[in-house]
C-alpha positions as CSV (number, residue, x, y, z in Angstrom):
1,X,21.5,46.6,44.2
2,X,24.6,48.2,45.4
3,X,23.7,51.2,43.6
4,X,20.5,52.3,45.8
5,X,22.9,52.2,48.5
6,X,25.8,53.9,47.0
7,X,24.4,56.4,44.2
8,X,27.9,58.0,43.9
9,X,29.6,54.8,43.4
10,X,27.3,53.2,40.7
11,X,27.9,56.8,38.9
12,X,31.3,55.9,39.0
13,X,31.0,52.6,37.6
14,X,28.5,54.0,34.7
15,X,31.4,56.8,33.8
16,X,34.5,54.0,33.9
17,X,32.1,51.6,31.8
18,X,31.8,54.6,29.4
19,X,35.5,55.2,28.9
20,X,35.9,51.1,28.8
21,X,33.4,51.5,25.7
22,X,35.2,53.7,24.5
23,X,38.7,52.4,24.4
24,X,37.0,49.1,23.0
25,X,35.9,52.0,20.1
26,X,39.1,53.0,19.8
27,X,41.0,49.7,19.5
28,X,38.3,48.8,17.0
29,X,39.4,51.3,15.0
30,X,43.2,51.2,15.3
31,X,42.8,47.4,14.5
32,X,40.5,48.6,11.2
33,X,43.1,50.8,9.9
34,X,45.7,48.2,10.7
35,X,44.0,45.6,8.3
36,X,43.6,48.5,5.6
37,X,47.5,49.1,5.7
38,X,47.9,45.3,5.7
């Protein structure tokens, strides 16, 4: 794995997969409240 090598870098990818989780969480939600309004 690429992340024995490069421990900084596979931190990196942990923390952008975080925020990616989170902006999935968030669109979730703006797409919920959209369907309530509808």
């Amino acid at each position: 794995m690429a992340g024995a090598v490069f421990p900084r870098f596979s931190l990196h990818e942990a923390k952008k997969g975080m925020t990616h989780k989170a902006i999935i969480i968030q669109e979730m939600k703006s797409l919920l409240c959209f369907i309530m309004q509808v």
